[in-house]
C-alpha positions, -999 to +999 in steps of 0.1 A: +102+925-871+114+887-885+100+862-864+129+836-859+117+801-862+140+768-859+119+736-861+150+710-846+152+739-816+112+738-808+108+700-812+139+695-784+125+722-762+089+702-759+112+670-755+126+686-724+093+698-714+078+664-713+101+649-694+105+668-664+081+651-632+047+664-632+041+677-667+024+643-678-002+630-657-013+594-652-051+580-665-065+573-633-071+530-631-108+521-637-126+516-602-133+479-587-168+464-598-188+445-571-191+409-579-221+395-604-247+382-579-258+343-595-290+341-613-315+325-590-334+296-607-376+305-602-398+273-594-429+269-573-433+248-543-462+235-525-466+216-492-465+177-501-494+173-480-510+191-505-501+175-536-498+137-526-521+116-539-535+079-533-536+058-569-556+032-578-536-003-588-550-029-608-536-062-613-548-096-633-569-120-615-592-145-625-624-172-605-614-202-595-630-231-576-623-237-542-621-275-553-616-290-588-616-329-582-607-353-608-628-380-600-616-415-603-628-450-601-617-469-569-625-505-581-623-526-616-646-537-637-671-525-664-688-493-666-731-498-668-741-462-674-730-424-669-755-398-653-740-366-658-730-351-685-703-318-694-719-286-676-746-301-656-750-287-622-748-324-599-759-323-562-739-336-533-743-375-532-756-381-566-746-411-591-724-402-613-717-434-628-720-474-618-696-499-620-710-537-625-711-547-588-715-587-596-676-592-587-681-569-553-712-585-541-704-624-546-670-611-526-698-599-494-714-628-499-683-648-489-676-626-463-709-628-444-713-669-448-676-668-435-687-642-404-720-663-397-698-696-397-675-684-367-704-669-354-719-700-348-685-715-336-681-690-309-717-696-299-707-738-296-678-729-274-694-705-251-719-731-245-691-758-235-677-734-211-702-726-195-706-768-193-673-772-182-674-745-155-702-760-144-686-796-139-654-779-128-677-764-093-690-799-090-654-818-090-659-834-122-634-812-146-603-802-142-585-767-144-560-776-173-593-785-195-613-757-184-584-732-196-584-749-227-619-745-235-611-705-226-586-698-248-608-719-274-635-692-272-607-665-268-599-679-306-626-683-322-638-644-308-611-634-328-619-647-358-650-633-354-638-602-352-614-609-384-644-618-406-665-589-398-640-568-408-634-585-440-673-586-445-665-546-438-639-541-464-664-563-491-693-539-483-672-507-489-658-524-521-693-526-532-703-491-525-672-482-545-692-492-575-711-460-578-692-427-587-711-401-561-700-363-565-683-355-533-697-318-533-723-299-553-709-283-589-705-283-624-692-312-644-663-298-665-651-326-682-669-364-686-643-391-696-667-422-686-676-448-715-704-469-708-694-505-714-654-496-713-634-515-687-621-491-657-593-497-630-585-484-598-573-445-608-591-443-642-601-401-642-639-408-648-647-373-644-636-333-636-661-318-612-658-281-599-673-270-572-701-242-575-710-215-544-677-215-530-655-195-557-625-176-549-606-146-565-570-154-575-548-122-586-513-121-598-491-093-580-459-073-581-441-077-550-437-040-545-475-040-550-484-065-522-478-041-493-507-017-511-529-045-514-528-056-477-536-019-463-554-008-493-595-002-496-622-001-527-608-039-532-629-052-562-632-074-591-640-057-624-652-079-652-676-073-683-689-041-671-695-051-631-677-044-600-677-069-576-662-061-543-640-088-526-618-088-495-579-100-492-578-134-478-542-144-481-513-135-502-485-163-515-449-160-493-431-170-524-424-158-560-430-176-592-405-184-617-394-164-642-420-133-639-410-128-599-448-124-596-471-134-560-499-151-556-529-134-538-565-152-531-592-132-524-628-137-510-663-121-527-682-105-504-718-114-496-739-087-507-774-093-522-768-060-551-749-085-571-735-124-575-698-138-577-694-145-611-688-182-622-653-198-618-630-191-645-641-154-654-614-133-662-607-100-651-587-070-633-583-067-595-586-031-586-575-013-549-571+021-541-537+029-521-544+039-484-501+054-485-493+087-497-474+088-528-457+112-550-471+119-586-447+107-611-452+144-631-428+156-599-401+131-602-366+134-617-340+117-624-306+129-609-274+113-595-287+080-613-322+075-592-356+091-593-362+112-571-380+150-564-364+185-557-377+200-518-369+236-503-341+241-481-329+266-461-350+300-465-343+335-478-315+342-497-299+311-481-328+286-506-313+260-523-329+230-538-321+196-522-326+167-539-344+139-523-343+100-538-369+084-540-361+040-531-380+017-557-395+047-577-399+036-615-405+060-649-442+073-651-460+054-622-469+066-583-440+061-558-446+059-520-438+086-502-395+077-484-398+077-447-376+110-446-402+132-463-434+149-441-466+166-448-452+196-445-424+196-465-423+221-494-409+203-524-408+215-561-440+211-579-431+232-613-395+240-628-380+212-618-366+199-648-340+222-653-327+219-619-293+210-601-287+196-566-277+225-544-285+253-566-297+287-556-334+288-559-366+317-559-393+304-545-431+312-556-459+293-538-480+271-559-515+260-545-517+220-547-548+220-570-525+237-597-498+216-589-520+190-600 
């Protein structure tokens, strides 16, 4: 039997086939995917309480003398001798140098004959008062002349009075003569001559006062409020500690370095001695404030500033926290909005954006250290 085969009438029959409903199925669509959960961005916290710390600051300071007079002659004349000379240690009330007091003692001279003159002129006219009293009791005198001879002693007790004082002034001009140091301490500079003339204001010599030395430091103003509450206060210099205590600290700020002036006291202790006045050195406090290391501070959003914990669960984000007056690489007080037990970002924080989802993994303070 011939098997009839007719290619055009197979390929329209399977045409037809293929296009009646229900002989082709559909690919069934690909099913819905759950959404990617985000990364979560592992750091490790710690409670700030744990991690603060309490720096030291330092600052330059150097001794000065509580007085540094520039002693200078009071009268005119020549100069007979010098007695100290550049860093001897003087005693309160000793010679320094004397002035020829010839002129200065003639001029007491005039003033005493001139006292002892109306001296003896008040003495004469007490006695006629007294006389004219007397006659005025027996009727002899009359009242007009016996006011007269009053105001006569009135006059000349007056005069009296004048010429003691200008014997006064002629004595003090004398003692003016002799250069006596006002205080006990080290000559620093000599600038008398003998046998040069000297006038009134003529620097004779520089005298700084010795057992009385003070501690004068130059500040930062945003280290000032550290200093007042701070403790371990001391002055380091050539090896030695010395401890000192804040006395005072300057209101205003010098021009151009914006810098303040603080003066500081040594404190008496027996273990060891305030060094002489104008030793250099560093003035060295510990902080009493809590502050944040600078190894936790960033910089975001244009300020320094550290990440902290917020919210909990899968709700944690970081929050980031400026810090006011921070600066690069050094110890920032803690901002009023921060506590003790808030849990801020001590590791992976540099890679870290405001508000980002975070995974948290506890970090004991010692390591954060």
């Amino acid at each position: 039997m011939r098997r009839f085969q007719c290619p055009t009438l197979v390929a329209a029959l399977l045409g037809c086939c293929l296009s009646l409903p229900g002989w082709a199925q559909q690919s069934p669509e690909p099913a819905p995917q759950p959404a990617a959960v985000p990364a979560r961005t592992s750091v490790g916290v710690a409670r700030l309480d744990t991690v603060w710390i309490q720096p030291e600051r330092e600052a330059p300071a150097h001794v000065i003398a509580r007085n540094e007079s520039k002693l200078s002659a009071e009268v005119s004349g020549t100069l007979l001798r010098w007695t100290a000379d550049v860093g001897a240690q003087v005693a309160r009330g000793q010679v320094l140098a004397q002035i020829d007091p010839r002129d200065a003692e003639l001029a007491v001279q005039r003033a005493q004959a001139a006292l002892d003159a109306t001296q003896a002129r008040l003495k004469l006219a007490q006695a006629q008062l007294q006389r004219s009293r007397d006659l005025v009791a027996q009727g002899f005198f009359s009242k007009e002349a016996l006011g007269q001879r009053e105001t006569e002693v009135t006059l000349v007790q007056t005069e009296v009075s004048a010429n003691r004082a200008q014997l006064a002034t002629a004595q003090r001009q004398l003692a003016k003569t002799t250069l006596r140091a006002p205080f006990a301490g080290n000559v620093k500079e000599r600038l008398a001559q003998t046998g040069e003339s000297v006038a009134p204001g003529s620097v004779l010599y520089v005298l700084s006062e010795s057992g009385a030395a003070e501690l004068q430091a130059t500040l930062s103003p945003a280290d000032v409020p550290g200093l007042r509450g701070g403790s371990e206060l001391r002055f380091v210099t050539i090896g030695e500690a010395v401890p000192v205590k804040l006395l005072r600290v300057g209101s205003t700020l010098s021009a151009p370095a914006r810098t303040q002036t603080a003066r500081l006291a040594f404190a008496q202790t027996a273990a060891v001695s305030p060094p002489p006045a104008g030793t250099s050195g560093t003035l060295r406090w510990r902080e009493s404030r809590p502050h944040l290391p600078p190894a936790l501070m960033v910089r975001r959003n244009g300020g320094l500033g550290v990440f902290v914990q917020q919210g909990s669960g899968a709700q944690t984000t970081a929050r980031f926290v400026t810090v006011p007056g921070a600066q690069e690489g050094r110890a920032s007080a803690l901002p009023a909005t921060l506590g003790g037990d808030t849990l801020v970002v001590v590791s992976g924080q540099a890679a870290l954006q405001p508000g980002v989802a975070i995974e948290v993994k506890p970090v004991s303070g010692r390591s954060a250290n």
